[in-house]
ROFI-963916 format. One line per field, with one value per residue (C-alpha): residue number from 1; residue in three letters; z, x, y. Coordinates in nm, 2 decimals. Each point is the difference from the previous one (the first is absolute). Layout:
# ROFI-963916
k [NUM ...]
r [ALA ...]
w [Z ...]
u [X ...]
v [Y ...]
This chain:
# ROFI-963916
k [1 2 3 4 5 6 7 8 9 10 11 12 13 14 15 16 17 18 19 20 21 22 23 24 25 26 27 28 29 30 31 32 33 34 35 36 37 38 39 40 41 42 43 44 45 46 47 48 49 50 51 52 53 54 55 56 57 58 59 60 61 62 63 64 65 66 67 68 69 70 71 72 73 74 75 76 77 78 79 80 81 82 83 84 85 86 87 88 89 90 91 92 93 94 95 96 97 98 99 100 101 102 103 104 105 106 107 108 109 110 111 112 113 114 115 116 117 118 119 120 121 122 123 124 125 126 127 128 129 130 131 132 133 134 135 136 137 138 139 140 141 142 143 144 145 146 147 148 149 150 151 152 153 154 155 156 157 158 159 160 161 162 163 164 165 166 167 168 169 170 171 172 173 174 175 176 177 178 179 180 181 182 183 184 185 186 187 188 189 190 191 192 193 194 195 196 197 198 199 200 201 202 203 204 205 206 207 208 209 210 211 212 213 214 215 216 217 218 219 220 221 222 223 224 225 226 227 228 229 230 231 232 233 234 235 236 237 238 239 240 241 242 243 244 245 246 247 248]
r [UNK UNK UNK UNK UNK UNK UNK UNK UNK UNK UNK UNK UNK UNK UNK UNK UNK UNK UNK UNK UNK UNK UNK UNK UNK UNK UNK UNK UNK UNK UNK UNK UNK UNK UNK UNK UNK UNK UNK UNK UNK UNK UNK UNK UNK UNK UNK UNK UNK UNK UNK UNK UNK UNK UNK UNK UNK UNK UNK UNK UNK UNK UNK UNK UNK UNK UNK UNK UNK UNK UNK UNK UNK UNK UNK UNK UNK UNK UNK UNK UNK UNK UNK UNK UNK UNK UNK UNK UNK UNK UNK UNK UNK UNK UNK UNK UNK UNK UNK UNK UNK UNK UNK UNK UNK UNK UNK UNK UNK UNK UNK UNK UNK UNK UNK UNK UNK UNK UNK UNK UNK UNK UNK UNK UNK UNK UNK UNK UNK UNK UNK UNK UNK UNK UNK UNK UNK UNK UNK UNK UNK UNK UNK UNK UNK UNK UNK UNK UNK UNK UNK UNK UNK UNK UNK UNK UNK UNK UNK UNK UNK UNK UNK UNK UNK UNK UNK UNK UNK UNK UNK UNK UNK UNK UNK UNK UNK UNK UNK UNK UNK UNK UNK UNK UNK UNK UNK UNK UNK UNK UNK UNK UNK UNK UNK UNK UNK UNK UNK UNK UNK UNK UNK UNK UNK UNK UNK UNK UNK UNK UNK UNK UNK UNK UNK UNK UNK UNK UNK UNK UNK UNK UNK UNK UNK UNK UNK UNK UNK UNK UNK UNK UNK UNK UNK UNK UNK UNK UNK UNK UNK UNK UNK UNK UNK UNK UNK UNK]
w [-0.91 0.19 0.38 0.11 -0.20 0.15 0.37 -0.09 -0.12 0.33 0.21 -0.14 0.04 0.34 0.06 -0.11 0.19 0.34 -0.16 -0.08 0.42 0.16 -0.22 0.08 0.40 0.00 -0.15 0.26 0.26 -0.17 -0.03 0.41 0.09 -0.22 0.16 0.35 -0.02 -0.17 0.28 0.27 -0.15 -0.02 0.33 0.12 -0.20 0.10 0.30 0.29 -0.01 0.27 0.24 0.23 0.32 -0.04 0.39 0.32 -0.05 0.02 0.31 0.20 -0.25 -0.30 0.09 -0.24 -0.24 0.03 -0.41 -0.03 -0.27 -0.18 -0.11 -0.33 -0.04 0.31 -0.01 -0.36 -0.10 -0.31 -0.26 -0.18 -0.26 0.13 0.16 0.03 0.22 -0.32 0.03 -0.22 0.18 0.34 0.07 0.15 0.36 0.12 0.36 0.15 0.26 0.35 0.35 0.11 -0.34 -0.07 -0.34 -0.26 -0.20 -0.20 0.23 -0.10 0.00 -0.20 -0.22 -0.06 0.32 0.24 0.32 0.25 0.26 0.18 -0.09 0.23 -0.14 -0.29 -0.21 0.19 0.31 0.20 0.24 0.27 0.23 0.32 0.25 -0.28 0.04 -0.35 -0.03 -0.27 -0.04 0.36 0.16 0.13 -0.22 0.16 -0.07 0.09 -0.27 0.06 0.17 0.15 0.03 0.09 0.33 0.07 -0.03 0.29 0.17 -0.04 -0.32 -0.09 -0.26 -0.32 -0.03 -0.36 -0.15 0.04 -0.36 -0.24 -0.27 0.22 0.02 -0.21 -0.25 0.10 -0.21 -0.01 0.25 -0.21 0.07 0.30 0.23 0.19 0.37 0.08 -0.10 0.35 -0.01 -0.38 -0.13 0.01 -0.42 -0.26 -0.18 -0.35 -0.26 -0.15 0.26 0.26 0.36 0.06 0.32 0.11 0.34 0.12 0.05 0.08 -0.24 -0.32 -0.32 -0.09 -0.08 0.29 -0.24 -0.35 0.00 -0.09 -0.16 -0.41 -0.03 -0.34 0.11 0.20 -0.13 0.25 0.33 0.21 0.13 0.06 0.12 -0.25 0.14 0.28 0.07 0.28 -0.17 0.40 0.07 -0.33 0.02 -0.13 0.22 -0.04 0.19 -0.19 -0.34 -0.09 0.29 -0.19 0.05 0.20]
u [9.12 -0.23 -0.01 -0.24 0.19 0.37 -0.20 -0.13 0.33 0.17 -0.24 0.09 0.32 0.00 -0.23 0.26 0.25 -0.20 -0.08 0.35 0.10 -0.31 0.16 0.35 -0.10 -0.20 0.30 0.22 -0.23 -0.05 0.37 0.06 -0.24 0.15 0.36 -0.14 -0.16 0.27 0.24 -0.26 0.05 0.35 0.00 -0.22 0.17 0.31 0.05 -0.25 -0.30 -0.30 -0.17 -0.26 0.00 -0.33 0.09 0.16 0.23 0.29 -0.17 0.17 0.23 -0.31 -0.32 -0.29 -0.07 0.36 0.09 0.35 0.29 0.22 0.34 0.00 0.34 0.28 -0.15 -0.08 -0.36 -0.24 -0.06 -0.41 -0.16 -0.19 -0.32 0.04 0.14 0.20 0.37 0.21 0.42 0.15 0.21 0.33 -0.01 0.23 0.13 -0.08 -0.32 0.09 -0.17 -0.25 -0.09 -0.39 -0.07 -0.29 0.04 -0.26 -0.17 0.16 -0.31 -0.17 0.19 -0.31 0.03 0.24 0.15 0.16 0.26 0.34 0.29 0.09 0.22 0.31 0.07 0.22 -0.09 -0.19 -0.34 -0.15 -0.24 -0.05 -0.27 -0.08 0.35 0.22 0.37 0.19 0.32 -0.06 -0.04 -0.24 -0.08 -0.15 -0.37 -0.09 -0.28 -0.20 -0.27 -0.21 -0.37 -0.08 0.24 0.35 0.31 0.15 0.29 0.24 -0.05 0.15 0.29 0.01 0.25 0.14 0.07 0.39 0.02 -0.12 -0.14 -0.23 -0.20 -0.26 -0.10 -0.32 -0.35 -0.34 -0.24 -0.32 -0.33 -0.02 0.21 0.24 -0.13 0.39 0.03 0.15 0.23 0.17 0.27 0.25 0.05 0.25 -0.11 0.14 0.19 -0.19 -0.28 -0.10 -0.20 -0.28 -0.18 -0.29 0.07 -0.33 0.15 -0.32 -0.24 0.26 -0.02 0.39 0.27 -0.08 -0.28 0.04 0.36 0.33 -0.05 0.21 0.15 -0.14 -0.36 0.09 -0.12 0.21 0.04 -0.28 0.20 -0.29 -0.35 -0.11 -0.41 -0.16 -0.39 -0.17 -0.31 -0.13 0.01 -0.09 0.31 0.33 0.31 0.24 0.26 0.09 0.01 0.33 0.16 0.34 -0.13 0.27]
v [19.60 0.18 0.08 -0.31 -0.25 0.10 0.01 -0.35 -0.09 0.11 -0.20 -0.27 0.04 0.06 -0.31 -0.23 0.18 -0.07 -0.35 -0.06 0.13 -0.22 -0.33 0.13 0.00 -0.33 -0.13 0.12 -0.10 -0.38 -0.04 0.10 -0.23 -0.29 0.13 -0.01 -0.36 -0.12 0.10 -0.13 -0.31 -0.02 0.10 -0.22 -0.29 0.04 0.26 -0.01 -0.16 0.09 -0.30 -0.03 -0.17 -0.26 -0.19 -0.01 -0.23 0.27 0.18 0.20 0.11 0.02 0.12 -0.15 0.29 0.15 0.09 -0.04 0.08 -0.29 0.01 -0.26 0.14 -0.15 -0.34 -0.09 -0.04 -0.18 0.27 -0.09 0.15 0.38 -0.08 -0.39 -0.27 -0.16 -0.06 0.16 -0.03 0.04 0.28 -0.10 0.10 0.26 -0.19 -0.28 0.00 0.07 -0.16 0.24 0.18 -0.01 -0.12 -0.04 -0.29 -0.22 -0.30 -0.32 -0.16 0.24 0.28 0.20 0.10 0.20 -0.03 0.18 -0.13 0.00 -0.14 -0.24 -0.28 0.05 -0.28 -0.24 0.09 -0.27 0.10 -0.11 0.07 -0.04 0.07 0.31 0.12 -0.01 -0.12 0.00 -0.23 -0.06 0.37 0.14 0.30 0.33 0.11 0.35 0.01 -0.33 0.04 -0.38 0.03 -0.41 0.08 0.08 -0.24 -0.17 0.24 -0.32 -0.13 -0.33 0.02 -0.11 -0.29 -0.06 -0.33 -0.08 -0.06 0.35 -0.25 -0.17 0.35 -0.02 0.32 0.15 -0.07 0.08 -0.17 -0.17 0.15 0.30 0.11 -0.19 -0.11 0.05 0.31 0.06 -0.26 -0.01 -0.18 0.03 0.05 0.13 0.28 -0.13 0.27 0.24 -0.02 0.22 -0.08 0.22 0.07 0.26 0.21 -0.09 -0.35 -0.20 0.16 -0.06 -0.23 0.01 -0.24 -0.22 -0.12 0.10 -0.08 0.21 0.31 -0.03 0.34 0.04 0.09 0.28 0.31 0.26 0.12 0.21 0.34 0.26 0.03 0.29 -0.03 -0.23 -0.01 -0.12 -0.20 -0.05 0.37 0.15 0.23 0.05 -0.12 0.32 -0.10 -0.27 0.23 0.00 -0.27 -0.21 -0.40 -0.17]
């Protein structure tokens, strides 16, 4: 063999060796990027989930355009197929909800779309409202969040008497067609088992359970605990304080 033949020969030879390395690395590099989708999905699916506040029905508390962070894992949550609104199982939910936790959950009235509100009512309890103020069982429950843009309630509301007999309550339900014209006056209504009552802080400027009916726990999809980005679409610019703020 002469000297061009073994050159030739060693060419080669280090041609497939950079061929084999530049297959070796796009491998590597294909198989982090199946890894690192895969895990956003699970993630995703099953951990934290990210939402976007589309109204003001939760003003003060949720500015429009505040991006927030969903745990799917405390309160149970449906589990679809990646990239698709088709229902695959429920988790099991970890504890019960709790009055005052924000939740996202699927609209009763229309699953392809999510909402955002308060828990207001647990199942068994019975609401009413009166002149905008809530009671449940009877009592007047506090309200630091709420916030009433069609006027104030009285300073004296009128209580909520309850029927002597429990079974003469009856469970709450949807309202046909819009909202309710007594939305500031409701019930008062038994939240049946299983259900959840639902309620906006900005009280007056809220579709909730006082017209789409009791919340069923099995379309809630978890509960809102951080504002990770907010954007203020009048001003153009970013809202930094919120970055980072816990939703209470």
């Amino acid at each position: 063999m002469d000297d061009r033949q073994q050159a030739t020969q060693q060419q080669g030879a280090v041609g497939e060796l950079h061929d084999a390395r530049r297959k070796s690395a796009a491998r590597e590099w294909t198989e982090a990027i199946l890894v690192a989708v895969a895990l956003a999905l699970v993630i995703r699916t099953f951990v934290v989930q990210a939402f976007k506040i589309p109204s003001g029905s939760m003003l003060e508390t949720l500015q429009i355009g505040d991006h927030l962070l969903v745990n799917k894992m405390t309160r149970g949550t449906i589990v679809e197929v990646p990239l698709t609104r088709i229902a695959l199982f429920t988790v099991p939910r970890l504890g019960d909800p709790q009055r005052g936790e924000i939740l996202v959950f699927q609209f009763p009235r229309d699953p392809s779309r999510d909402f955002i509100k308060r828990v207001i009512g647990l199942p068994g309890e019975v609401v009413a409202i009166r002149d905008k103020r809530v009671y449940i069982d009877g009592r007047l429950i506090e309200e630091p969040y709420v916030v009433y843009r069609g006027g104030p309630p009285a300073a004296n509301p009128p209580p909520a008497t309850l029927p002597a007999r429990p079974g003469a309550v009856p469970a709450c339900s949807a309202r046909e067609g819009g909202y309710p014209r007594d939305r500031d006056d409701y019930g008062p209504c038994l939240v049946p088992e299983g259900h959840l009552f639902m309620m906006g802080d900005n009280r007056d400027q809220s579709e909730d359970s006082r017209a789409w009916g009791p919340l069923p726990m099995e379309l809630i999809r978890g509960k809102a605990f951080l504002i990770y980005w907010s954007w203020n679409r009048d001003r153009f610019l970013p809202r930094w304080d919120r970055i980072g703020m816990l939703v209470r």
